[in-house]
N, C-alpha and C positions, 0 to 999 in steps of 0.2 A: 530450609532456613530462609533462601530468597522470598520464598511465598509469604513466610509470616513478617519479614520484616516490611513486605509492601503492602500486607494486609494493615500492620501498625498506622504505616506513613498515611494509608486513605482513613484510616481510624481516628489520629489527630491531626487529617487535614486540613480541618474548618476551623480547629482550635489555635493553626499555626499562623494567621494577619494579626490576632490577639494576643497570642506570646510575643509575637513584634513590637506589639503594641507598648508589652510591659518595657520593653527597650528604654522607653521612653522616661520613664519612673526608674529605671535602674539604683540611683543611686540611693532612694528611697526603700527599695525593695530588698539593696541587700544590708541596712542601717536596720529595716524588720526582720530580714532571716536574723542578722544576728542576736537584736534583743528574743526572737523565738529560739535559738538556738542556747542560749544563755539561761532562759527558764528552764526549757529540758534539762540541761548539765546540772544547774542547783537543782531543782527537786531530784534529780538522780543522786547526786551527791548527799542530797540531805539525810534523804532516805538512809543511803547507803553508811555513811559517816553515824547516825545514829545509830544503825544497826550495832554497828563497832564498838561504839560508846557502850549500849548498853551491855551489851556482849560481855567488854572488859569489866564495866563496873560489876558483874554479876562474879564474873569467874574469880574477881580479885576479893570479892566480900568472902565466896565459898573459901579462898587460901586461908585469909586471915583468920576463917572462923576454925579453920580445920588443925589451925597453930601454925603456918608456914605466913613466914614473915614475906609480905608480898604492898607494893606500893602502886600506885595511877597516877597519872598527870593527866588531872581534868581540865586544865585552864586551856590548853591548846585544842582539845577537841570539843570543850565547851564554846569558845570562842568560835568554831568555824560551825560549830552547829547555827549560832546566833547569826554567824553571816550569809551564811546559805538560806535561813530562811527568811532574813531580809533583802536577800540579791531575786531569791527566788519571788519576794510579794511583791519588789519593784519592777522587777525585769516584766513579769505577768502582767502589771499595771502598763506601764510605759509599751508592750508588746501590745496590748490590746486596743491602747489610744493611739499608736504611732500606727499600726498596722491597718485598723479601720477607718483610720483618717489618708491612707494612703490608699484604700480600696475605694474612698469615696472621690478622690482625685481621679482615677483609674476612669470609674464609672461615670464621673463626667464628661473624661476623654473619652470614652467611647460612644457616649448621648451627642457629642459636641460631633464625632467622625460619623456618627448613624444621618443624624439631621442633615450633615452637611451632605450626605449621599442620597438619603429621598429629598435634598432643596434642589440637587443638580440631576434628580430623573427626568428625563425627557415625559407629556403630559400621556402622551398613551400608554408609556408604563406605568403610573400615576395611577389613571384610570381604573388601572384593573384590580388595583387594592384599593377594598375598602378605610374610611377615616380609622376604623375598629383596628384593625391589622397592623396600620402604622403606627397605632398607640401602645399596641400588645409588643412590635419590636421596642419602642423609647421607656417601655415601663417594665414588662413579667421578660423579657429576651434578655435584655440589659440585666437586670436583678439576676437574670441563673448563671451571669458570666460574673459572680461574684465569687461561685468557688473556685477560680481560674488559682488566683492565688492564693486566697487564706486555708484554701483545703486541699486543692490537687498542684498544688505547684509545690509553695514551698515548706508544710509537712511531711510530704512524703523524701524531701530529698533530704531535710534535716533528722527523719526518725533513720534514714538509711546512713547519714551520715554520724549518728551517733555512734550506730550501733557498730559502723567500723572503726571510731575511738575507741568503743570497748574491745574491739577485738586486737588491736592496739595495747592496750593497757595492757589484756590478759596474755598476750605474751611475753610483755615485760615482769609481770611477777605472777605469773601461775600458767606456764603455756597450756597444759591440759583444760585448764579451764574452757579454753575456748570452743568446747565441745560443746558447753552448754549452749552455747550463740546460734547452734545450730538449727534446733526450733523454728528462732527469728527470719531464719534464713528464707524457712518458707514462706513466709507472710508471703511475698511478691507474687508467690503462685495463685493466694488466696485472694488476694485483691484482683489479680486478672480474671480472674472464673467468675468473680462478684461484677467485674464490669461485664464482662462477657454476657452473662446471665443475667442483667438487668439492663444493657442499653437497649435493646429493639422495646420491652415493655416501658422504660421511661419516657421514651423519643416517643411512642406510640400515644401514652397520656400524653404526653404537650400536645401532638396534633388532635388528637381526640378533644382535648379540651375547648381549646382554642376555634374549634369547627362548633362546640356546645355552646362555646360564649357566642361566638355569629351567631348559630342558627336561634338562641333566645331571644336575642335583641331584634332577632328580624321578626320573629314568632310574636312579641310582646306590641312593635311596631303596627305588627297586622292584626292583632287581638280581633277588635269589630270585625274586620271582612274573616276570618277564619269561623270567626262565632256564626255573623250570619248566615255563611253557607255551610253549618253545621261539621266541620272540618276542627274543630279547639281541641277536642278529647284526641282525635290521631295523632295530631300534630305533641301537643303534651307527653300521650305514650313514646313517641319516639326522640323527643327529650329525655324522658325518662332512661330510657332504652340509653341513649349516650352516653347517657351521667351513669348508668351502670359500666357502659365500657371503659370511662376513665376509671373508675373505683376498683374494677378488674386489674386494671395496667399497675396501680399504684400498689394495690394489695400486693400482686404478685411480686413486687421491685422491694416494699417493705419485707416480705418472710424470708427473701432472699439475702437482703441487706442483715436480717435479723441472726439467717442462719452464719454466713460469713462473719458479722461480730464474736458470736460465739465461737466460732473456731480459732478466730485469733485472741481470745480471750485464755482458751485451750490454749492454745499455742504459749502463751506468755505461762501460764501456770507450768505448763511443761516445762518452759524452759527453765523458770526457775528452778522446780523439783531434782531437776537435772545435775544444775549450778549448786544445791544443797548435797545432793549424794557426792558428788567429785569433791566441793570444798572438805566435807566431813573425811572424805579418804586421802587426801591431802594434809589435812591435821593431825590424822592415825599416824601417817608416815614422819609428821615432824616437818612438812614441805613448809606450810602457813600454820600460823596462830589462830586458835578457834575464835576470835574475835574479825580475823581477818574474811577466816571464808563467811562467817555471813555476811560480812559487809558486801564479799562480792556475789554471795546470791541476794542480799538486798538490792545491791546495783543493778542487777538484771531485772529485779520484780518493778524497780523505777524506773529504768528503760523501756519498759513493756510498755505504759502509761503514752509515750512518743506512735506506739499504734495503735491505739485503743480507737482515738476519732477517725483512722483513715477508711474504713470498710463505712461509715456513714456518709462519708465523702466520695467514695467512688462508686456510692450506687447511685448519685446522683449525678455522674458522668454522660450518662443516654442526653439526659433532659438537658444538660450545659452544652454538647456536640449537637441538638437538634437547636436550639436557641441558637452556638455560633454560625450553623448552617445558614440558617433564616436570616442572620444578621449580613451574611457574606454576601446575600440574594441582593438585600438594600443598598450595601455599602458597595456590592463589586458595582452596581449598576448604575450608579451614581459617578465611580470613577470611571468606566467606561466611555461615558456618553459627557462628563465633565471634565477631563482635560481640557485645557487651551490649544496644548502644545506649540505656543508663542505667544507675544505681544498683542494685545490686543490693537485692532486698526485704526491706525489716524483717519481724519477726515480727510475726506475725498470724495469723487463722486460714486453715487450708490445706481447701480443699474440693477434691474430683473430681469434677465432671459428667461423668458417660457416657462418664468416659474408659477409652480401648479404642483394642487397636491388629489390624489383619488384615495377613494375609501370606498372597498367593495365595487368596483368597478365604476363607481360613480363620480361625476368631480364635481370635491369641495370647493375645490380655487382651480378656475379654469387657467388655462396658461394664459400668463401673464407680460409683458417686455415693457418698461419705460424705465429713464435715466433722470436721476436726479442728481444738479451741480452740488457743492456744498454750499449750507445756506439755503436752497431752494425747499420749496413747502408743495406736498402731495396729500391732497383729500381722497379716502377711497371711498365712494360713494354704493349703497345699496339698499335692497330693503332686507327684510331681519331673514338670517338663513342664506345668505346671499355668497357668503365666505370671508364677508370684510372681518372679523374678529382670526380666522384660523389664517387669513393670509399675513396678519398682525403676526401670529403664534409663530409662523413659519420664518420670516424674515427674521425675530425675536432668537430662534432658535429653538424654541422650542417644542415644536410639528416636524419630528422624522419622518422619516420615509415619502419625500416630495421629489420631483424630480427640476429642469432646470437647472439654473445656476443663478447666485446672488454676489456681485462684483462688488468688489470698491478698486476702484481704479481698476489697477488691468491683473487685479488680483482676486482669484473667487475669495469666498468666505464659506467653510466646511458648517453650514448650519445643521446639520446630522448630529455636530456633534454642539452639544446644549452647553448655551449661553457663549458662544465664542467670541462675540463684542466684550466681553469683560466688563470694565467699566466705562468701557464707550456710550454704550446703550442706556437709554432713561424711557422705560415703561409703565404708560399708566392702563392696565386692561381691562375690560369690560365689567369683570366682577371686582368690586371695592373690601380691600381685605386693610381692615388696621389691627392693630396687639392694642389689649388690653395692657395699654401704661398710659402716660401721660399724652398731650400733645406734644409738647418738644421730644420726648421721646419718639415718637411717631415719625417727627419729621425729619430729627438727625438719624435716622436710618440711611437716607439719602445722601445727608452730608454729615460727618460725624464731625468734623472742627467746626461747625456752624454756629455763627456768632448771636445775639438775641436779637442784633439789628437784621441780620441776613433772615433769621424766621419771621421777623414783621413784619422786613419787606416783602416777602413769599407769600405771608396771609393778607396782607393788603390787595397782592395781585389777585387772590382769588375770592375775594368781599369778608374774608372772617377776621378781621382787624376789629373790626366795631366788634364782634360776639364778643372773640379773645380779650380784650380791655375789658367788657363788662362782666369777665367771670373772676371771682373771687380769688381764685389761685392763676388765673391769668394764663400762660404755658405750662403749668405743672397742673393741670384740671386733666383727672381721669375721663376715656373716653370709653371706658367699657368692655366689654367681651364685643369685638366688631365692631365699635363704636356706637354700641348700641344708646348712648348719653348723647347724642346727637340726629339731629334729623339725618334724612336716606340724604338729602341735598347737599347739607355738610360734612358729611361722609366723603360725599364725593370730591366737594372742592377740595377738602383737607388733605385725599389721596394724588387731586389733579396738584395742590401744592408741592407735595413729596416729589412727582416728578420733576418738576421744573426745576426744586432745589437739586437734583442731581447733577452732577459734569459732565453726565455724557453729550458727546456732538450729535447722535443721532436720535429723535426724540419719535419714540411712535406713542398714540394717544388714541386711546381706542373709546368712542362717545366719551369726550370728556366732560359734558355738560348734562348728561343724561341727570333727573331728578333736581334740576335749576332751571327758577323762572328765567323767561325771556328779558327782562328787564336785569338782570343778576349776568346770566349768559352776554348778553351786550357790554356790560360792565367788564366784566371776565376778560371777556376776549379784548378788549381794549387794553386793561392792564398787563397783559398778561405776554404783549408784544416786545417789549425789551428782553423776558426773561426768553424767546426763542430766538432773536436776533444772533445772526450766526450759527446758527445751529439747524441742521436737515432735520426736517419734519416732516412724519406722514400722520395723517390721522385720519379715523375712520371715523363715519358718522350716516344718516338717513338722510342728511340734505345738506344744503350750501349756505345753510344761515349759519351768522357767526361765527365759523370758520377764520381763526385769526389770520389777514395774511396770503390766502392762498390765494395761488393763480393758476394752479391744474388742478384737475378731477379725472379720479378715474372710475367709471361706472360701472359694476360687476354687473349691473342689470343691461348695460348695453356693451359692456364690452369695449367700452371704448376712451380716450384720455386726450 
């Protein structure tokens, strides 16, 4: 018994930060078990209640026809037929819009928790997944933890929870009856053997798959060079070859799912057959009214209906536990390495000891030591490849595994662990990255209560005041996928804007003029002195022009400051 129950606990391990999840939805969750639980009971009733009806209306024609004075009262069980199967079209209506309007919350929460844990990966775990990868977690990973609830969570607790109402009922008025239930009983078995026998082939197609979508995008990427060095035909066969081994995985997972439906399909026919032979010996005896025992083998036949969808649902269990796997990978690694685990640091002063980072025995940023007061401005000066961008990364937080230490006051700063300035920090990095929305959108990222005078004074300081006024939607003008509606030079000021509108006290600025003429740059930097005032600044760059402010340099090419 110990073995299976710790086989279970690593079985739905990966599934258990996402049943937490549901925590969160609770009060939603159990507003939909009950409207689901509500359909079940009317179609079972309906079913069951009509049996009855018809039953009686038959048995009472046969009396009266045969001369035995015999009466029915149809208004009571015509009325509840009427209301059951308006409880049952409402319940099912209102079940299906409350229910996937709650799974669509769910799946936001959990797009909303995924993103937020690949925004806080530190950059060389980043690295090592492709853009592809993290799209397949935020779209097809996300999409399979949608049977969490509508199929493995809470049908099978409602079709088990029925079915002990009826066994409920039937002791109340036909104890024998409950022999029939016994059937049902098996289901549990049949569903485990069905996950059983189909997780390693489902889990198997998602990897399988997932390695076909990479390896075609990279195949289709490389088209020309595989052609020309006559390599296209191998490469395609062993696409091919892929796409056969998912096909493999899914077939095998569909005759399995196919065979398990039918067995519980079996199962329910049994059981009713069961609930038909007891009721009919039960009426011989004069126990129940032969109107009664159908109704309660019809009950059982509308019962059965509560597990008809679960054997499609749990063969799709492999491919939901290898999606929450994968999702655990993202999200644990994100909280890992994103905790604060405090306040973020007041201004102070910022020292470097000996900080340095290696890679492959080589060093990116050789060891480093200089102290800046608060307020004071630091240029890191080199040429490209020099390490002034990863020494950015690293102070940033976001380049683990450096050695050193980075002070404010006479307190380190755990940069291992990503983004621990909080919103101290205002960085602008070497690659210029904006969203596809508007300008004002763009730049309240940095400051979300930001007023229309606070963003003109921001674009003034970086010369797009004049653009901004002469575009027709003025701040609400879309700038594209990347800002691609903008030159590479307004790109940049528009992102060096975003920094400055942020609060942080510490400001790194990594080539912030890079793709602006020299006459714009001069401008720039002259305006752009009030918005650092007060505030530590390091910025890196190729040379000593234009550099707003600063009175130290530190030279990665000499090593010196």
């Amino acid at each position: 018994m110990p073995e299976h129950g710790t086989g279970a606990a690593v079985l739905i391990g990966p599934l258990i930060p996402w049943l937490r999840m549901l925590q969160r939805r609770r009060g939603r969750l159990m507003v939909g078990g009950l409207l689901l639980f509500v359909t079940i009971l009317a179609g079972t009733g309906l079913l069951a209640l009509s049996g009855w009806f018809i039953t009686a209306t038959a048995l009472t024609g046969l009396l009266m026809a045969a001369g035995v004075q015999a009466s029915l009262e149809i208004y009571a069980p015509g009325g509840g037929i009427r209301f059951l199967a308006v409880a049952r079209t409402v319940a099912r209506y209102l079940e299906r819009l409350y229910n996937h309007d709650t799974v669509l919350r769910l799946v936001a929460d959990i797009r909303v928790e995924l993103f937020r844990g690949l925004a806080l990966q530190p950059l060389n775990l980043r690295r090592a997944h492709r853009a592809a990868d993290r799209v397949n977690r935020l779209t097809r990973d996300v999409d399979a933890l949608d049977n969490l609830f509508l199929r493995l969570a809470a049908p099978p607790a409602l079709a088990f929870g029925s079915l002990l109402l009826a066994a409920i009922l039937f002791l109340v008025v036909a104890p024998v009856m409950i022999w029939a239930l016994v059937p049902l009983c098996v289901l549990p078995l049949v569903l485990i053997w069905l996950a059983h026998r189909t997780l390693t082939p489902t889990r198997e197609a998602g990897r399988h798959e997932e390695e076909l979508r990479a390896r075609l995008i990279n195949a289709l990427e490389a088209q020309p060079e595989l052609q020309a060095a006559q390599l296209w035909h191998k490469e395609a066969a062993d696409l091919l070859d892929r796409s056969d081994r998912v096909d493999q995985s899914r077939e095998q997972a569909t005759v399995t799912s196919a065979t398990a439906s039918g067995l519980t399909l079996v199962t329910i026919q049994l059981a009713t057959a069961l609930a038909l032979i007891l009721g009919l010996a039960l009426w011989r005896e004069g126990t129940i009214s032969g109107p009664v025992a159908i109704m309660l083998t019809l009950g059982i036949l509308g019962l059965g209906e509560a597990f008809l969808p679960l054997p499609a649902a749990f063969s799709q269990l492999g491919a939901t536990l290898g999606a929450a796997d994968r999702l655990n990978g993202q999200t644990g690694a994100g909280k890992a390495s994103g905790e604060n685990g405090g306040e973020a640091p007041s201004s102070d002063t910022v020292s470097l000891e000996a900080l340095s980072l290696r890679r492959y025995g080589e060093w990116v940023v050789p060891p480093l030591t200089a102290t800046l007061e608060p307020g004071e401005r630091l240029a890191i000066l080199g040429s490209s490849g020099s390490g002034k961008s990863t020494l950015l990364d690293v102070i940033a937080g976001l380049e683990p595994g450096h050695s050193g230490r980075l002070m404010i006051g006479d307190q380190p700063v755990d940069t291992a662990r990503h983004l621990p300035w909080g919103n101290s920090l205002s960085y602008l990095r070497q690659q210029t990255h904006l969203f596809s929305d508007t300008l004002r959108a763009n730049l309240l990222l940095a400051r979300p209560d930001g007023s229309d005078e606070e963003l003109d004074a921001v674009l003034h300081a970086v010369a797009l005041d004049e653009l901004v006024s002469s575009l027709p939607a003025g701040l609400d003008t879309w700038v594209g996928d990347q800002g691609q509606r903008l030159s590479g030079g307004e790109r940049r000021r528009l992102a060096l804007a975003r920094a400055l509108l942020h609060r942080g006290w510490l400001v790194l600025l990594d080539e912030p003029f890079t793709g602006v003429d020299q006459a714009t740059t001069a401008l720039i930097s002259r305006r752009m002195e009030p918005w650092l005032r007060g505030r530590t600044c390091i910025m890196a760059a190729h040379g000593q022009e234009a550099l707003p402010g600063v009175k130290r340099w530190l030279d990665l090419d000499k090593k010196d400051c």
